[in-house]
VMD Tcl script that draws the C-alpha trace (Angstrom):
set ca {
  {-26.24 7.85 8.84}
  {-26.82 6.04 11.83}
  {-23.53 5.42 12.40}
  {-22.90 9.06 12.42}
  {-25.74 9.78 14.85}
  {-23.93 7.39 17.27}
  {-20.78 9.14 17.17}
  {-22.48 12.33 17.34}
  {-24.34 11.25 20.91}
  {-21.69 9.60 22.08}
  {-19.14 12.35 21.72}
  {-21.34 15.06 23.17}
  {-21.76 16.79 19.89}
  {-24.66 18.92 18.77}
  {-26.26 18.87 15.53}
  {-24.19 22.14 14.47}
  {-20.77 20.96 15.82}
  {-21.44 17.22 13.94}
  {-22.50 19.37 10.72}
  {-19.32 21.75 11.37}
  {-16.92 18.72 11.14}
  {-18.74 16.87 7.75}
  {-18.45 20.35 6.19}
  {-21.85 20.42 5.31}
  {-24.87 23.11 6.88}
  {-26.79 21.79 9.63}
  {-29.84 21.58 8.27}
  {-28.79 20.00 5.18}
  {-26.92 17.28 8.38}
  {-30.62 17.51 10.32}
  {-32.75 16.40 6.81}
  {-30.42 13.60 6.37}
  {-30.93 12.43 9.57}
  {-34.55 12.68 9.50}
  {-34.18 11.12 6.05}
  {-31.66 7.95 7.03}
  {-30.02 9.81 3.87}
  {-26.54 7.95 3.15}
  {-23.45 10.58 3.43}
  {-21.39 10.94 0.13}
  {-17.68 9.79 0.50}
  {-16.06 12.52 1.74}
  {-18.55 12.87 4.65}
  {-18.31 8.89 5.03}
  {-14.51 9.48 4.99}
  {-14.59 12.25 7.23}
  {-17.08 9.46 10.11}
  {-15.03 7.15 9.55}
  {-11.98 8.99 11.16}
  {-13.77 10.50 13.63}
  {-14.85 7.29 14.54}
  {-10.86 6.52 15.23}
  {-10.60 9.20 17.41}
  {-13.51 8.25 19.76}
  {-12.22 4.82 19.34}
  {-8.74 5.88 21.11}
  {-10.40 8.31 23.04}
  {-12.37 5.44 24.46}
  {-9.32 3.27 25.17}
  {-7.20 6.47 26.77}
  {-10.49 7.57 29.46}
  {-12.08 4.13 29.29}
  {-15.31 6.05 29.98}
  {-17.47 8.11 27.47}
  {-17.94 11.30 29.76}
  {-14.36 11.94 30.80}
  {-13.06 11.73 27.15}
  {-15.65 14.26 26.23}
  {-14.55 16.08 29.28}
  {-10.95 16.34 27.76}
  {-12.47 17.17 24.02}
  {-14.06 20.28 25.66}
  {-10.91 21.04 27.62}
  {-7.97 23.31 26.88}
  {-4.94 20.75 25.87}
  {-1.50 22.21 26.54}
  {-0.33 19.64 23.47}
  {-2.44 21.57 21.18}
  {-1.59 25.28 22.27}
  {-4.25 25.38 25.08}
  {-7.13 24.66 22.32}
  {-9.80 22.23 22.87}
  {-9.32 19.04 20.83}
  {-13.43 19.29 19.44}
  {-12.03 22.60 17.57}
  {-9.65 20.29 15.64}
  {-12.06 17.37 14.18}
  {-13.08 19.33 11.16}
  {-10.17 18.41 9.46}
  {-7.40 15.14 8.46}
  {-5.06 17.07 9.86}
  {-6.36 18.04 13.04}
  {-8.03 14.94 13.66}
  {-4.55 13.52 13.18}
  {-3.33 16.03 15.79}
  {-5.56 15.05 17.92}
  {-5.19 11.17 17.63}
  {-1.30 12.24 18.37}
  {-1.57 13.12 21.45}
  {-4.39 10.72 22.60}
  {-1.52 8.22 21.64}
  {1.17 9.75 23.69}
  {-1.33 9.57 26.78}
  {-1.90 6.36 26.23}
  {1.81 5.41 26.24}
  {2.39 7.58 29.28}
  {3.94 10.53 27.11}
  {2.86 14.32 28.63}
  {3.36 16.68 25.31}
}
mol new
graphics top color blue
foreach p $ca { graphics top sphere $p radius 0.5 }
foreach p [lrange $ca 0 end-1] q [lrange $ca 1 end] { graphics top cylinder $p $q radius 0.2 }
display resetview
């Protein structure tokens, strides 16, 4: 769980946006926390990818408050949404690691 808690400060997140993407309620997320409970798979699963996307985040802004800058910003590449509303899912997480690769390699979706 602590590896979750780091993600969660280090992305900007609040306990009810971090509870939002591991599908679970936030106070259920908050007792956990207070607990050092371990998450079950699909919540570990579910880190562990968000943890690639603040990984490449990282390496596109090189700095922790202008990548959560962009996650809170509308994205033309994703139909003017913010990136954050995409992380509860594979899918959308997945979009979103998309087009954090094509800034890397210089590509403007």
């Amino acid at each position: 769980m602590d590896s979750v808690a780091f993600l969660q400060k280090n992305l900007g997140f609040t306990n009810k946006t971090m509870s939002h993407i591991l599908a679970i309620s936030e106070s259920t997320y908050q007792r956990r926390i207070r607990n050092h409970a371990r998450l079950s798979q699909d919540e570990t699963e579910k880190a562990i990818s968000l943890s690639e996307v603040f990984a490449k985040g990282m390496e596109v802004f090189e700095n922790r408050e202008d990548f959560e800058d962009w996650l809170n910003a509308e994205v033309s590449a994703l139909q003017n949404r913010k990136p954050v509303a995409f992380l509860d899912t594979m899918v959308g997480r997945k979009q979103v690691l998309n087009v954090l690769n094509a800034l890397l390699h210089g590509i403007y979706l």
